[in-house]
C-alpha positions in Angstrom: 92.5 -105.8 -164.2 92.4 -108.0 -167.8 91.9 -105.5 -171.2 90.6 -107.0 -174.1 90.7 -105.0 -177.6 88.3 -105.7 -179.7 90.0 -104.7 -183.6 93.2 -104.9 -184.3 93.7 -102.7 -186.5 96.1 -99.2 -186.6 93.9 -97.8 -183.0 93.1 -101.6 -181.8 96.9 -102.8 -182.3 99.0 -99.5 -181.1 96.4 -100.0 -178.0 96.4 -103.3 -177.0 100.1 -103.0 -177.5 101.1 -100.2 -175.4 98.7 -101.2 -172.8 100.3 -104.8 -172.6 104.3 -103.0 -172.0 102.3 -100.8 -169.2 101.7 -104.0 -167.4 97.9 -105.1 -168.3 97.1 -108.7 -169.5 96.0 -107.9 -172.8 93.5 -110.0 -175.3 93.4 -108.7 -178.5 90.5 -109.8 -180.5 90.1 -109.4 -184.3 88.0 -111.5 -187.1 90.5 -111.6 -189.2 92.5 -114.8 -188.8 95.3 -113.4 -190.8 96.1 -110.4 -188.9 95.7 -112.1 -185.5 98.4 -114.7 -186.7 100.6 -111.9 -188.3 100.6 -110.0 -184.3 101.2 -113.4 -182.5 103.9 -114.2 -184.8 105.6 -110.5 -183.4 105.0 -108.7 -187.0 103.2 -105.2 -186.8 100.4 -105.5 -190.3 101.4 -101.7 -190.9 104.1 -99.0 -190.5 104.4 -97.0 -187.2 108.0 -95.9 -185.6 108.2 -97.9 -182.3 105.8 -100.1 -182.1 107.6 -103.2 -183.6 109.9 -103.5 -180.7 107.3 -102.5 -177.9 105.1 -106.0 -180.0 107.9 -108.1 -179.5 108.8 -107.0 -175.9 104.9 -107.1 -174.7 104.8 -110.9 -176.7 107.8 -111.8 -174.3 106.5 -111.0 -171.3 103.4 -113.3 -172.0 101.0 -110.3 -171.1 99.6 -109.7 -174.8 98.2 -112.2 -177.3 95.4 -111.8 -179.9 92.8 -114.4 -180.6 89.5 -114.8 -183.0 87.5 -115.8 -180.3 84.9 -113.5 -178.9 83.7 -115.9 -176.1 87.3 -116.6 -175.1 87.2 -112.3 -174.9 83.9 -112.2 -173.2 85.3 -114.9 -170.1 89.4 -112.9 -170.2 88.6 -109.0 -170.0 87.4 -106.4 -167.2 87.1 -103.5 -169.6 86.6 -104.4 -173.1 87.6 -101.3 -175.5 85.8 -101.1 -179.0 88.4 -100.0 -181.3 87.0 -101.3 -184.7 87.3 -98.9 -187.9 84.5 -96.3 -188.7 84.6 -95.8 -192.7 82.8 -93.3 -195.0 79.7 -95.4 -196.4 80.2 -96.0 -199.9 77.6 -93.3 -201.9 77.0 -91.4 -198.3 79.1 -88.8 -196.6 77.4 -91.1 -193.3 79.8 -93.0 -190.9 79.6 -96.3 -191.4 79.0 -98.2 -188.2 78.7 -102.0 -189.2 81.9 -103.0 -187.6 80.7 -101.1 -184.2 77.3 -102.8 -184.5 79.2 -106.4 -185.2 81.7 -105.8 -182.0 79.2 -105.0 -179.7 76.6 -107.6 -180.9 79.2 -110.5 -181.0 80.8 -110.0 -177.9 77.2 -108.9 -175.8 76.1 -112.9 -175.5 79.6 -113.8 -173.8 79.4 -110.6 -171.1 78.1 -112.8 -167.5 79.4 -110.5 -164.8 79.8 -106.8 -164.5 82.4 -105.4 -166.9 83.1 -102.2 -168.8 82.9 -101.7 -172.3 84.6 -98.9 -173.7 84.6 -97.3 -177.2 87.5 -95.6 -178.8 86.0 -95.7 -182.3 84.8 -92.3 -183.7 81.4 -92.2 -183.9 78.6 -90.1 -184.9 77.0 -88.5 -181.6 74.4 -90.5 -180.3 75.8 -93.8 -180.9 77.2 -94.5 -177.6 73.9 -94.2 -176.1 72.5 -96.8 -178.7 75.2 -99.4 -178.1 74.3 -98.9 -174.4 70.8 -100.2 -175.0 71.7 -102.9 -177.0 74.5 -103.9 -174.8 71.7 -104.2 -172.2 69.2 -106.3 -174.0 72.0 -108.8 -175.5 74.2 -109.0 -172.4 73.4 -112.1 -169.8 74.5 -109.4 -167.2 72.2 -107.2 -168.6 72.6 -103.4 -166.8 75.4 -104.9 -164.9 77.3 -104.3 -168.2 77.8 -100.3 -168.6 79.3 -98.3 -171.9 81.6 -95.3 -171.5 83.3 -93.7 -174.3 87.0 -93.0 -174.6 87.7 -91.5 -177.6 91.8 -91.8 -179.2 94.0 -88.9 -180.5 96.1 -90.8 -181.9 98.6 -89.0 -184.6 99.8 -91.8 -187.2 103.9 -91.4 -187.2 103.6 -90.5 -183.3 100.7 -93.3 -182.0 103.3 -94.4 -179.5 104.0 -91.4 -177.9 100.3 -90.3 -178.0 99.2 -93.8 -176.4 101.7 -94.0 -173.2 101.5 -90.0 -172.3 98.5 -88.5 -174.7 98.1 -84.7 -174.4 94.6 -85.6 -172.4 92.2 -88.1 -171.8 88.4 -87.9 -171.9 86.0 -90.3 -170.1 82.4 -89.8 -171.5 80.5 -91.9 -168.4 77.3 -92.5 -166.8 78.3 -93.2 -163.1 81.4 -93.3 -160.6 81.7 -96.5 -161.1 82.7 -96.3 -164.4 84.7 -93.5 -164.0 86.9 -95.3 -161.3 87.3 -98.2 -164.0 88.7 -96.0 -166.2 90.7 -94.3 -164.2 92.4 -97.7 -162.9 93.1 -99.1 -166.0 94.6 -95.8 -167.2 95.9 -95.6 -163.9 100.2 -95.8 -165.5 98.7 -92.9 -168.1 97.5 -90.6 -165.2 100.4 -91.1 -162.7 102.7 -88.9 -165.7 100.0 -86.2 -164.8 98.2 -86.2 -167.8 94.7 -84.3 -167.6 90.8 -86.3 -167.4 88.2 -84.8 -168.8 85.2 -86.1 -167.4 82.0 -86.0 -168.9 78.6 -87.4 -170.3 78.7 -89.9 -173.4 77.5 -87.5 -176.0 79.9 -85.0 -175.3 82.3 -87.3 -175.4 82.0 -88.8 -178.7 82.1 -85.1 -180.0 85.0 -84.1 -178.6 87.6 -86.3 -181.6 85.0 -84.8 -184.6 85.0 -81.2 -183.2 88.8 -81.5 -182.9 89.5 -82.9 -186.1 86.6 -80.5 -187.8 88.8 -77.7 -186.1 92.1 -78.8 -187.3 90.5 -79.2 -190.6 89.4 -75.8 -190.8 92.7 -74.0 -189.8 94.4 -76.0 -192.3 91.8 -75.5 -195.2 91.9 -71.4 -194.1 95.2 -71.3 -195.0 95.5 -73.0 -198.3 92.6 -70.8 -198.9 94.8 -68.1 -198.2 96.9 -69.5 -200.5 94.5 -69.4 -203.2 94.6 -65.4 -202.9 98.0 -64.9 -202.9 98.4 -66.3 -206.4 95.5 -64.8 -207.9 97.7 -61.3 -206.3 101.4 -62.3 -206.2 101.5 -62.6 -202.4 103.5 -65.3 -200.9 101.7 -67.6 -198.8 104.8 -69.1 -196.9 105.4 -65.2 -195.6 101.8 -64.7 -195.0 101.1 -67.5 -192.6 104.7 -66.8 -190.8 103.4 -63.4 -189.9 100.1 -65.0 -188.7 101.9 -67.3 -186.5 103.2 -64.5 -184.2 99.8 -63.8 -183.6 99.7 -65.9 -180.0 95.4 -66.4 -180.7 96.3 -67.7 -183.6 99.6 -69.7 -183.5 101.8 -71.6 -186.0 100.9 -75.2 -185.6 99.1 -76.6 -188.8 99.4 -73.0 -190.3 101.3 -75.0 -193.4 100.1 -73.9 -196.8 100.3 -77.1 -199.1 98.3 -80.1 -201.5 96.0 -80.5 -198.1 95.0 -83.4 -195.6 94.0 -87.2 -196.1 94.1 -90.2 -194.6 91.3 -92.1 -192.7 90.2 -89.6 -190.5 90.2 -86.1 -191.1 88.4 -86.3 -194.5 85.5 -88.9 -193.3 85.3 -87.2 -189.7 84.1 -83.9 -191.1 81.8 -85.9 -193.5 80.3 -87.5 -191.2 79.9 -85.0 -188.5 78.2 -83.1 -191.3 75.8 -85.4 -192.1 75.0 -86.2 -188.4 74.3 -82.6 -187.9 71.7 -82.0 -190.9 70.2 -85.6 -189.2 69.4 -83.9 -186.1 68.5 -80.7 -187.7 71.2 -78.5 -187.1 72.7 -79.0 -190.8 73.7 -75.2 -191.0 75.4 -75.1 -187.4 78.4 -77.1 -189.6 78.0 -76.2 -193.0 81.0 -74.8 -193.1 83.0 -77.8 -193.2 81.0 -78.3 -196.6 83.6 -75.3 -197.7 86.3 -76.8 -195.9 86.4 -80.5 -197.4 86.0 -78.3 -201.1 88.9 -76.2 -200.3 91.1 -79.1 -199.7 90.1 -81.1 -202.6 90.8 -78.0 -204.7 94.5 -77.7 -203.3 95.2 -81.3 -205.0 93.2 -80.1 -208.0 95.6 -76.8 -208.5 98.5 -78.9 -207.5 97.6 -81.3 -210.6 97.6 -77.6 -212.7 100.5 -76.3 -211.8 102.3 -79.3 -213.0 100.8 -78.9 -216.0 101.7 -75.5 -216.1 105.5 -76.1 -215.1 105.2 -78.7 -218.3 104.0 -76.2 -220.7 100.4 -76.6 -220.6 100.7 -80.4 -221.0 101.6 -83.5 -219.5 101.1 -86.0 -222.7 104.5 -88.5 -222.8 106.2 -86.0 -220.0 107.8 -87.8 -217.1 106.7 -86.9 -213.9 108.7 -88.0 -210.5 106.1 -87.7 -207.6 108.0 -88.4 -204.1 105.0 -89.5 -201.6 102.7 -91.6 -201.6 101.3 -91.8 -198.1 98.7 -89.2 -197.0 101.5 -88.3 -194.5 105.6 -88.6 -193.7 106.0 -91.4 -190.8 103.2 -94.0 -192.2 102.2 -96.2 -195.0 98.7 -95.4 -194.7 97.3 -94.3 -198.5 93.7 -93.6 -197.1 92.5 -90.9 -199.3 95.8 -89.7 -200.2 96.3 -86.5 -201.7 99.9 -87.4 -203.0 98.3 -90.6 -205.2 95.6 -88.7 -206.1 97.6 -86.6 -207.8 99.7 -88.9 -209.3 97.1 -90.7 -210.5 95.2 -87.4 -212.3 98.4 -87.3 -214.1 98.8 -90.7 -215.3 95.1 -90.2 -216.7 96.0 -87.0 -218.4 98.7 -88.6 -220.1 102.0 -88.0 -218.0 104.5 -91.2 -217.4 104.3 -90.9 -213.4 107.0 -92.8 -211.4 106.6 -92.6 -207.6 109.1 -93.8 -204.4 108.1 -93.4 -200.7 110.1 -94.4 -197.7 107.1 -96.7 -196.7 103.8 -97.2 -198.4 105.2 -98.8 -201.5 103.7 -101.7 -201.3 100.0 -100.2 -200.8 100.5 -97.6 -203.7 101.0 -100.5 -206.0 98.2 -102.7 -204.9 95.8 -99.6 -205.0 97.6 -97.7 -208.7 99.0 -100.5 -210.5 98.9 -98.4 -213.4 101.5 -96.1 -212.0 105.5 -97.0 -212.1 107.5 -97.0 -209.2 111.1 -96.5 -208.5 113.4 -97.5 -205.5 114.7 -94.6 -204.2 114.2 -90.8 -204.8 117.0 -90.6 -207.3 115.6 -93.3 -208.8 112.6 -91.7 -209.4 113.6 -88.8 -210.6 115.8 -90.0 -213.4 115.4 -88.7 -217.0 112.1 -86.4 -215.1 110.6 -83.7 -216.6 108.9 -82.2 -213.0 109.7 -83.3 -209.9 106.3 -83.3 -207.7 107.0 -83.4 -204.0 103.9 -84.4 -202.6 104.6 -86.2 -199.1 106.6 -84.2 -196.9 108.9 -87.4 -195.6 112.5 -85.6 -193.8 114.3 -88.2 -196.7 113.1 -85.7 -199.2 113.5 -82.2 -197.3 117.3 -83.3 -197.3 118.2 -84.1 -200.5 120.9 -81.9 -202.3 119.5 -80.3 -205.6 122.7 -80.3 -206.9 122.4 -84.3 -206.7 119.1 -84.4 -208.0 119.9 -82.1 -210.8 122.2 -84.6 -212.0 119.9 -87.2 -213.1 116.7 -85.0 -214.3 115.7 -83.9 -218.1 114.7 -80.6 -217.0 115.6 -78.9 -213.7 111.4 -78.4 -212.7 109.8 -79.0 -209.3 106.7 -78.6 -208.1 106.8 -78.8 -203.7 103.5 -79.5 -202.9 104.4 -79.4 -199.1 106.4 -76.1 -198.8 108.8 -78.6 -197.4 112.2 -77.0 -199.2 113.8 -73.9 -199.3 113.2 -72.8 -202.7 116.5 -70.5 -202.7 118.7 -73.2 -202.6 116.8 -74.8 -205.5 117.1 -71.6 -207.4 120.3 -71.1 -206.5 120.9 -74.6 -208.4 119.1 -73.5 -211.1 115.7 -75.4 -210.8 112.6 -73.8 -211.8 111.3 -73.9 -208.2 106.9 -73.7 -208.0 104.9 -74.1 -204.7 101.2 -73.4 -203.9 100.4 -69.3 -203.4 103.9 -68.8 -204.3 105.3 -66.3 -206.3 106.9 -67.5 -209.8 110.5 -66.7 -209.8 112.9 -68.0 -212.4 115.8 -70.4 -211.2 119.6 -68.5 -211.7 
């Protein structure tokens, strides 16, 4: 069986990647010239831990390659998966489908014999049935060309690990034949034992928004938590440690902190909202309306406490923020809550000098106005506050001792409750976290 991916992208490249070293001939399929030369040269166009060397080794065995050409797609592939970006519209909270709409439409003409067409994309629910009728009416092969949805889980940092041997698999189909197409190409995926849900399309392109609306909200509950605890001196970090014994409950994404970003999380819950007031179950959801306020509150307090740390202003203060990608493990700066804060402070006056491991290079293209330094130490030099605002394992292990040695004033604001603020305090740093309790460094 031949797999062409249509996007190559972070979803379109991991995939057609990691299903090339499972031993597929693999067509990857993007418009943009540039990218498709960068992957054929054996260069991955973004940061993800692995997935360099599995490029290079897939390239070598002459399995993979990516092309511009649809047609050339259309005659190669058995199952053709649609893994093309799904962005907020700009001045809607509405998914924007126009690279969906452009896959399917520009690769319909070239489908002559019965194939699969499978979309990882997140989507807004109803979509799938949609690009099933259109697929119909564009196709030459007409209703011997059937859609299934497959939606991705993929966690940015870990999107090798959650390609080859993902947690579960769901296969949103409308007959066995389908099915059975899915399960063969998936076929090195399912021999690790790795469970299939199996269900309609609809259900299917729900079950990545109802996920990430869920992981939104047990992330948002405790940051709200966190909101209480400093308007009453309770300390968050103990709160949600206690909560965590609770087995209905558990620990995993319990973390008080400056909140989530990137490309999905954020636009997902948007858009699932909006698609829900569409079909007239608006208030079924409206509590992700809360949620996406809560977390863009947390990098609004997180901007405050700064300023508080600084005396009640930021004017001509230097600032050291360590992060700039939404998350540790990536160079993705997708609705970022660690530039977002930066930049609030540059706008209120602060001198703000940033280093991550990674997404330097997309900081500067997106906040040119912001300085940037070369390493951590770097950064901090001659700082006022320290903000720690992506929780990268570089910055959990720095001494404060070290660090202390090249600040103004010993001031840190961890945005992450990624330290342990008695060994700052012991060091004599001023040590402030979200729904903390203020205590004095020795």
């Amino acid at each position: 069986m031949r797999v062409t991916v249509i996007g190559t992208g972070y979803l379109g490249a991991t995939h057609a990647i990691c299903m090339a070293v499972m031993g597929f001939e693999v067509l990857g399929v993007d418009v943009d010239a540039s990218k498709v030369d960068t992957l054929n040269q054996g260069r991955v166009p973004f940061f993800e831990p692995g997935l360099p060397e599995l490029l290079t080794k897939a390239l070598e065995s002459g399995r993979l390659r990516f092309t511009t050409s649809f047609a050339e797609a259309g005659a190669f592939g058995d199952v053709h998966f649609i893994c093309v970006g799904t962005p907020q519209q700009s001045g809607s909270e509405a998914a924007d489908l126009t690279y969906v709409d452009a896959a399917v439409t520009t690769l319909a003409p070239y489908l002559t014999r019965r194939v699969l067409v499978a979309g990882k994309s997140t989507v807004p629910v109803g979509t799938a049935a949609r690009l099933a009728d259109l697929l119909h009416g564009l196709a030459p092969a007409g209703d011997r060309v059937e859609l299934a949805w497959n939606p991705e889980f993929l966690r940015e940092g870990f999107a090798v690990d959650d390609t080859m041997k993902p947690d579960r698999m769901v296969f949103g189909v409308t007959s066995a034949w389908a099915e059975q197409r899915l399960r063969e190409v998936f076929e090195p995926v399912l021999a690790q034992g790795v469970p299939v849900k199996v269900t309609d399309l609809q259900t299917a392109e729900l079950v990545k928004v109802a996920a990430n609306s869920f992981l939104a909200t047990k992330i948002s509950y405790i940051n709200a938590m966190a909101e209480i605890c400093e308007a009453t001196g309770a300390d968050v970090h103990d709160l949600a440690e206690a909560l965590a014994y609770d087995e209905r409950i558990g620990g995993r994404f319990l973390r008080p902190g400056l909140g989530f970003g990137g490309g999905c999380l954020p636009k997902d819950i948007r858009a699932f909202a909006h698609r829900a007031e569409e079909l007239g179950v608006g208030q079924a959801v409206g509590f992700l309306r809360e949620i996406d306020g809560i977390n863009r509150r947390r990098r609004a307090r997180t901007v405050d406490m700064v300023v508080e740390i600084c005396g009640g202003d930021v004017a001509g203060k230097r600032i050291a923020a360590l992060g700039a990608a939404f998350k540790p493990n990536s160079d993705d700066i997708r609705d970022a809550p660690a530039l977002d804060v930066a930049a609030t402070l540059r706008a209120a006056g602060a001198h703000v000098v940033v280093y991550d491991p990674a997404a330097m290079d997309n900081a500067r293209r997106a906040h040119p106005e912001l300085a940037y330094a070369t390493s951590a130490l770097d950064a901090a030099r001659g700082a006022d506050v320290v903000a720690l605002l992506t929780e990268w394992n570089e910055f959990r292990e720095i001494e404060p001792s070290a660090m202390a040695a090249v600040v103004r004033r010993r001031k840190i604001v961890d945005g992450r409750h990624a330290l342990d603020p008695s060994s700052w305090r012991a060091a004599g740093w001023e040590y402030r976290a979200l729904g903390r309790p203020v205590v004095q460094g020795a």
